[in-house]
C-alpha angles and dihedrals in degrees: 000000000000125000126199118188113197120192114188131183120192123206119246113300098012090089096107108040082045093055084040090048091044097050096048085054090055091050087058097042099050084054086057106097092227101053114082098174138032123163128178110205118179113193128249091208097060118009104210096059112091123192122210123198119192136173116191121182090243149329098284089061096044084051088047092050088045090063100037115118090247101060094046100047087049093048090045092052094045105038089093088054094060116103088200134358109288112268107233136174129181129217145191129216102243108161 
């Protein structure tokens, strides 16, 4: 398995078209056959940082994800409403 960790953070007043934005994406992803798992969280502690959780089968399906027309276009529309560039790690199933 592959795992990608996301972490967002919208500028003041962008909160609601990113969640909108972020949750269309995830409806999209989980539709993708080699996603398994993708899950939106949005803090209680600031309510403009998201958290995205993905599992993928493998790296070929992460990298396939990466270049559909979903994700680019979604990463195109809510790029402006970042505060900063999204914080994401990678990880592989070893045990």
């Amino acid at each position: 398995m592959f795992v990608v960790t996301t972490h967002l953070r919208a500028i003041q007043g962008k909160e609601a078209p990113l969640e909108a934005a972020l949750r269309k994406l995830v409806q999209h992803t989980r539709d993708e056959p080699g996603n398994s798992t993708s899950i939106l969280y949005r803090s209680l502690e600031n309510e403009r940082a998201f958290f995205l959780y993905e599992v993928f089968k493998d790296q070929e399906s992460f990298e396939e994800h990466s270049v559909s027309t979903h994700f680019q276009e979604t990463m195109q529309t809510i790029t402006p409403w970042l505060a900063q560039s999204p914080g994401i790690a990678v990880y592989r199933q070893i045990y």
